[in-house]
C-alpha positions in Angstrom: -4.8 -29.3 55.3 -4.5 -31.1 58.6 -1.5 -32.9 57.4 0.4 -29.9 57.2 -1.3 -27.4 59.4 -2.0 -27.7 63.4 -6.0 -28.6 63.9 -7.1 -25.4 64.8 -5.8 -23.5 62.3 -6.9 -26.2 59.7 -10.6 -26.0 61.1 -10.6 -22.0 60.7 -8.7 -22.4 57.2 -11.4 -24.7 56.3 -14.8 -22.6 57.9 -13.0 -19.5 56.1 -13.4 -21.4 52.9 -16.7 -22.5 53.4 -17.5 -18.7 53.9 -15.4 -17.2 51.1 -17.6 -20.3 48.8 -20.7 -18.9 50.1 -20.4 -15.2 49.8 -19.5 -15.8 46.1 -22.6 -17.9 45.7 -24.5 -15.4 47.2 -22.4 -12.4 45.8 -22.7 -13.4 41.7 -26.2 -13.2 41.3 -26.3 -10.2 43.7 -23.5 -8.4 41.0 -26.0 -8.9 38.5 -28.4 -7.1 40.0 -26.6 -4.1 41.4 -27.1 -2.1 37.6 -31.0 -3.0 37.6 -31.1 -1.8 41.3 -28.9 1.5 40.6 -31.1 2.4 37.3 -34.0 2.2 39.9 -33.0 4.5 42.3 -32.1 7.1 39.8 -35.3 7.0 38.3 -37.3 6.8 41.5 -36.0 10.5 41.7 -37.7 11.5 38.4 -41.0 9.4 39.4 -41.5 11.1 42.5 -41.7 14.8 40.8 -43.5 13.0 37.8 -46.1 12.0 40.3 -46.4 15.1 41.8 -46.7 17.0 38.2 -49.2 14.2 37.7 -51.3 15.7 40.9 -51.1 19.2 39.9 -52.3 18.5 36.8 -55.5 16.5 38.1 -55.9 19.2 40.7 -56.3 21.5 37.5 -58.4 19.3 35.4 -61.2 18.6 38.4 -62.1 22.0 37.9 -64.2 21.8 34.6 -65.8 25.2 35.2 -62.3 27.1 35.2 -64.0 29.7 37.7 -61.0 29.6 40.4 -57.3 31.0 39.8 -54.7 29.4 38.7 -52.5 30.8 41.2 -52.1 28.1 43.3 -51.1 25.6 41.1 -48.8 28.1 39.2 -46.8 28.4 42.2 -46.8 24.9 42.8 -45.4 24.2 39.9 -42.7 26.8 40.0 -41.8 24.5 43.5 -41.9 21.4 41.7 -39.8 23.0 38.5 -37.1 24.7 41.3 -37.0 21.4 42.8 -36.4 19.4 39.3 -33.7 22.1 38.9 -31.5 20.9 41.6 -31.7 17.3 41.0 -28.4 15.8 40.5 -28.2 12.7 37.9 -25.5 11.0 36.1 -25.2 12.1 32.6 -26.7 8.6 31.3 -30.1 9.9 33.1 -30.3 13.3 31.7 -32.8 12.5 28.8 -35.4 12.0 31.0 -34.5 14.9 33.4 -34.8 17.1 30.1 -37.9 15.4 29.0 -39.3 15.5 32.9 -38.7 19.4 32.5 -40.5 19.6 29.1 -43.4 17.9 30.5 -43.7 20.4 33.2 -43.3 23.2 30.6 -46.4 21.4 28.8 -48.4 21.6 31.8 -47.6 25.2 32.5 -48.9 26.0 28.9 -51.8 24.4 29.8 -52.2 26.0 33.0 -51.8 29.4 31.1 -53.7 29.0 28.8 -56.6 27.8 30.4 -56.2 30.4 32.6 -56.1 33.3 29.4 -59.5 31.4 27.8 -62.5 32.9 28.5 -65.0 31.6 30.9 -68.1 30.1 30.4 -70.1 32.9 31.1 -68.0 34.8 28.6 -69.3 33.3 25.7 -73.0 34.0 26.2 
């Protein structure tokens, strides 16, 4: 390059090689990862409210006597479920928003229907 090129423009030529080489050492494996990372971040949306249903649903369970209303966590998960309702995903994630909404539609049921069974002192 320096035969046909004046030095300085021949030493940047040559350090904008070196850097070019580099970012495509650096960029391949990086390109290889960008799908695992993307799939990450759209389910990190899901596990968050997954989590939280998760919560709720240990809240309701601590409770072996059944004695306290429901209320609260009936409300809490009409939050999470309004929230899960304005979740945007790409259509290559929406089996596990659907199956994200059925599960809080299993815990609701649950809710309900502990709520509707009699209590313990009921049955004496």
């Amino acid at each position: 390059m320096q035969r046909y090129l004046p030095l300085w423009l021949s030493v940047h030529a040559q350090r904008a090689i070196a850097v070019l080489v580099a970012a495509i050492a650096i960029g391949l494996p990086l390109s290889r990862l960008t799908p695992v990372i993307y799939q990450w971040i759209m389910r990190r949306r899901l596990i968050y409210w997954y989590g939280k249903l998760k919560a709720l649903e240990s809240s309701f369970d601590g409770d072996p006597s059944g004695k306290h209303l429901p209320q609260k966590e009936i409300e809490q998960l009409e939050r999470i479920e309004d929230a899960v309702s304005h979740i945007s995903l790409p259509l290559n994630f929406t089996d596990q928003l659907y199956n994200l909404r059925s599960h809080i539609d299993i815990v609701r049921r649950k809710i309900t229907s502990r709520a509707n069974a009699p209590g313990p002192m009921a049955a004496e």
